[in-house]
PyMOL commands that place a pseudoatom at each C-alpha (Angstrom):
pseudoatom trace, name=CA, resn=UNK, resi=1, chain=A, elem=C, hetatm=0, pos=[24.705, 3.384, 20.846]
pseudoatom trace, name=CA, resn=UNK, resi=2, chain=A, elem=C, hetatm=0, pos=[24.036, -0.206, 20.693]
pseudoatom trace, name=CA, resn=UNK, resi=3, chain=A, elem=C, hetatm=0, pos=[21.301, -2.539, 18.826]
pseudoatom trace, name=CA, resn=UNK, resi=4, chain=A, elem=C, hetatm=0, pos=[18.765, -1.114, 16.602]
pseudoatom trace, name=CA, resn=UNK, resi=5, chain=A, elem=C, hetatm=0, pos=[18.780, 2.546, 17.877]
pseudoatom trace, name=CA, resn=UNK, resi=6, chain=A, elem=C, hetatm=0, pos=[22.233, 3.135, 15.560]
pseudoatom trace, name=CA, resn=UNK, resi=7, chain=A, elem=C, hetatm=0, pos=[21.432, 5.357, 12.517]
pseudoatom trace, name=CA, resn=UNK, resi=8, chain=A, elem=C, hetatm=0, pos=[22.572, 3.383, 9.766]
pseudoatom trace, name=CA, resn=UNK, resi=9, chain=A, elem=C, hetatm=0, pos=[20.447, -0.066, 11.379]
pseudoatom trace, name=CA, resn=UNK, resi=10, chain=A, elem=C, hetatm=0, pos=[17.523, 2.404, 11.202]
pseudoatom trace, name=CA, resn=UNK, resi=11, chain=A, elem=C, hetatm=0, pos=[17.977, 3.426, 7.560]
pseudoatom trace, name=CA, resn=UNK, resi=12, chain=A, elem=C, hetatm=0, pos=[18.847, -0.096, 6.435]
pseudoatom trace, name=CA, resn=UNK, resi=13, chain=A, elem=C, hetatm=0, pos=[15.836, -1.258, 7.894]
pseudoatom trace, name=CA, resn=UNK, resi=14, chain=A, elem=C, hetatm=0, pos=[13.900, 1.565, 5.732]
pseudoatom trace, name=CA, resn=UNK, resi=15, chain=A, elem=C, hetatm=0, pos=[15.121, 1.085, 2.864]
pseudoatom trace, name=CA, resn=UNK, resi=16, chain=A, elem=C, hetatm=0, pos=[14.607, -2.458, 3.492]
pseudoatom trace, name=CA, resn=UNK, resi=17, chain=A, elem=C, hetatm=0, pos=[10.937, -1.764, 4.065]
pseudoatom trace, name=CA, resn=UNK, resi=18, chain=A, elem=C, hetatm=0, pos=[10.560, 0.779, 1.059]
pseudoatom trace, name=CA, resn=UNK, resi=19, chain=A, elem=C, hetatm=0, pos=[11.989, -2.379, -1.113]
pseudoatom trace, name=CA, resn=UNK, resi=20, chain=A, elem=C, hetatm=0, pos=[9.334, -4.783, 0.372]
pseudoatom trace, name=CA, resn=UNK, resi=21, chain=A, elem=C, hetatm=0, pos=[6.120, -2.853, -0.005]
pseudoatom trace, name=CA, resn=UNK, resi=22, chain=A, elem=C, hetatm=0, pos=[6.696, -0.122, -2.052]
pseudoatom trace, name=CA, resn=UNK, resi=23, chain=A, elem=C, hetatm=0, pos=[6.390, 3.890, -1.963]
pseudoatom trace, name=CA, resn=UNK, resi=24, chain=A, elem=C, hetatm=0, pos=[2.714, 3.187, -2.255]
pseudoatom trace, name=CA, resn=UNK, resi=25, chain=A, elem=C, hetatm=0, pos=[1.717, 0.997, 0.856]
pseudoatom trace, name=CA, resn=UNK, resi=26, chain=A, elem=C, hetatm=0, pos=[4.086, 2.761, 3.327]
pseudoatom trace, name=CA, resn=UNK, resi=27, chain=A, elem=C, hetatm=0, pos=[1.899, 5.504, 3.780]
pseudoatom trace, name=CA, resn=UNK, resi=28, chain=A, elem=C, hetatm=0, pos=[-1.128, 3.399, 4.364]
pseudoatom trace, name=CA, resn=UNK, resi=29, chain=A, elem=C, hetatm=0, pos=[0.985, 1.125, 6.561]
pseudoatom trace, name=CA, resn=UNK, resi=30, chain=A, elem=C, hetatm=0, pos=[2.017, 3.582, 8.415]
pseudoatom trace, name=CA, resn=UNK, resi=31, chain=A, elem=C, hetatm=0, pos=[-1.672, 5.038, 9.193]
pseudoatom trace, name=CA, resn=UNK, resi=32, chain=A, elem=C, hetatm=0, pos=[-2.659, 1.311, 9.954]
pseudoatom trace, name=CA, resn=UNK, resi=33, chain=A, elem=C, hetatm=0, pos=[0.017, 1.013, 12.345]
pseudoatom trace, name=CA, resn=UNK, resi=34, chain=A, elem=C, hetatm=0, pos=[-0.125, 4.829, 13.971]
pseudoatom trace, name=CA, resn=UNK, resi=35, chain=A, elem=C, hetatm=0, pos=[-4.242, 4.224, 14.533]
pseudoatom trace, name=CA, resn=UNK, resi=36, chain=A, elem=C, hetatm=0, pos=[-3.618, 0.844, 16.426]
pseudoatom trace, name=CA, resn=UNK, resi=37, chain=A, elem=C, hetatm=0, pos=[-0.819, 2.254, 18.252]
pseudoatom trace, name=CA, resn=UNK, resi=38, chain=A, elem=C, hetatm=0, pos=[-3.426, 4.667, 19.429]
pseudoatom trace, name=CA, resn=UNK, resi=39, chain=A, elem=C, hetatm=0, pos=[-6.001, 2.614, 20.384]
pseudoatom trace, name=CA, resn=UNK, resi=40, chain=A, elem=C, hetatm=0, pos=[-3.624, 0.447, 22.161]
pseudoatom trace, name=CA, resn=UNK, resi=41, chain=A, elem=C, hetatm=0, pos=[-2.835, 3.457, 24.420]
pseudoatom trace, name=CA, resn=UNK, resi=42, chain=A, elem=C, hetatm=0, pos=[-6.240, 4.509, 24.849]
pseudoatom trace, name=CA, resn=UNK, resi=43, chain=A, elem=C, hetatm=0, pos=[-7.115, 1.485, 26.168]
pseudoatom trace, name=CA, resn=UNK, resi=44, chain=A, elem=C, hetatm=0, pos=[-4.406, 1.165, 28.651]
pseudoatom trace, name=CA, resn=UNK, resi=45, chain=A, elem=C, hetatm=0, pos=[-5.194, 4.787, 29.903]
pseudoatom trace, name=CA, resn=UNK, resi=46, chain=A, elem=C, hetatm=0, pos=[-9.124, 4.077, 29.372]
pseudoatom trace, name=CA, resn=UNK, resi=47, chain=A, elem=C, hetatm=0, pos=[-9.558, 7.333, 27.539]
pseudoatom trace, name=CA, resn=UNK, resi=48, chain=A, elem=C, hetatm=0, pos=[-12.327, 6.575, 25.411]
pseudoatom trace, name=CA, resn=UNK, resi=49, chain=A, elem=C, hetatm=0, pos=[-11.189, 7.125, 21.765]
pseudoatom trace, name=CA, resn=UNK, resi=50, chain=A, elem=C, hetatm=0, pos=[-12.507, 10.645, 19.562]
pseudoatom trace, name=CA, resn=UNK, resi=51, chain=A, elem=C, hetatm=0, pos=[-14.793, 9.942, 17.002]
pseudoatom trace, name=CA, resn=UNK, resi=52, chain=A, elem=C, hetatm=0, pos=[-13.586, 8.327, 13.708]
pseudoatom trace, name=CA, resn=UNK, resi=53, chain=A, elem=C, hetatm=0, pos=[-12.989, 11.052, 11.461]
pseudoatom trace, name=CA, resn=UNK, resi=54, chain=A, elem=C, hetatm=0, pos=[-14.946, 10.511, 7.906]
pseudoatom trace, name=CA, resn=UNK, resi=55, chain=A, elem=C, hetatm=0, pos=[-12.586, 10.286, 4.977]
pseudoatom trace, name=CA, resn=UNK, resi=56, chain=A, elem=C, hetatm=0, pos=[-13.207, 12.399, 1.545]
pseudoatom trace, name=CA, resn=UNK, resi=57, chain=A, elem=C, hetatm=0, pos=[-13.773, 10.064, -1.006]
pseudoatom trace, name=CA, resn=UNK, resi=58, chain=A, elem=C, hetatm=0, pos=[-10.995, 10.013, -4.184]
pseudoatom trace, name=CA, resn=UNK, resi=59, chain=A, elem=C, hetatm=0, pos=[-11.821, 12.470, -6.385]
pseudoatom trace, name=CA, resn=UNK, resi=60, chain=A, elem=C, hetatm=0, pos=[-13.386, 10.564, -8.917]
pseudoatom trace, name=CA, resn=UNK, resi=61, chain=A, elem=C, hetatm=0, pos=[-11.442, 10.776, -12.785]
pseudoatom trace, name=CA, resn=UNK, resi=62, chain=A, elem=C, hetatm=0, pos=[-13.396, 12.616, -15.621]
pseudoatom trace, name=CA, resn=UNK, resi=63, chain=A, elem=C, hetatm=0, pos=[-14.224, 9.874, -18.359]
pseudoatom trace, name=CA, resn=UNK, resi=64, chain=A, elem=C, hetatm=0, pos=[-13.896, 11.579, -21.855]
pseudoatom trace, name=CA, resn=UNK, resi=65, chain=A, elem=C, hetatm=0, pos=[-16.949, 12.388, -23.545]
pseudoatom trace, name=CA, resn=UNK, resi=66, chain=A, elem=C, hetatm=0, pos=[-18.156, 10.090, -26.736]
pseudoatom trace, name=CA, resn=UNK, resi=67, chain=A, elem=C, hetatm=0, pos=[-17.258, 11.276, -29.668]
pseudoatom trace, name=CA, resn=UNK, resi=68, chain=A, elem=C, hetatm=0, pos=[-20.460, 11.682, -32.333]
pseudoatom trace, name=CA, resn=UNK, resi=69, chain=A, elem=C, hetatm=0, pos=[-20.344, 9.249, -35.112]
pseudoatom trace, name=CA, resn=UNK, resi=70, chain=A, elem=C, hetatm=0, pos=[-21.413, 9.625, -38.760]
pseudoatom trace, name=CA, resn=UNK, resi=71, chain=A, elem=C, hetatm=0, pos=[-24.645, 8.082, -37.836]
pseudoatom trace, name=CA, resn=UNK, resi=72, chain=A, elem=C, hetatm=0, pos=[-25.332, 10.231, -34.978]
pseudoatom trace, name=CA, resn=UNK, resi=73, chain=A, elem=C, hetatm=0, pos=[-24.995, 13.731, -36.055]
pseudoatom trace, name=CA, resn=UNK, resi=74, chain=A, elem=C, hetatm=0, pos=[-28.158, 15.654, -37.953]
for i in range(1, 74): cmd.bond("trace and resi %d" % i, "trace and resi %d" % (i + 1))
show_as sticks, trace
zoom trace
């Protein structure tokens, strides 16, 4: 094997990555870069590209209810 296709090159250059952006970002990266890989190949094949699927939005956090004060409670 020669270059960049050896397997300790490839993990270096992981953990190289996972040091630079974080466990966080890589996923996202990853989806950025795995979408425009596809629509680089759809547009070389002309195969128009699916619809964009809709994405749930984050479940949102429960804020903790107020507690009564003094004042408020009869």
């Amino acid at each position: 094997m020669t270059g960049l296709t050896q397997p300790w090159h490839i993990i270096l250059i992981l953990l190289i990555a996972l040091l630079l952006f974080g466990g966080k970002r890589l996923p996202e990266i990853g989806r950025s870069l795995g979408s425009g890989m596809r629509e680089f190949k759809d547009s070389l094949t002309g195969h128009p590209s699916p619809e964009p699927q809709q994405q749930l939005p984050a479940p949102e956090t429960p804020t903790p209810a107020a507690k009564p004060t003094e004042h408020e409670t009869v």
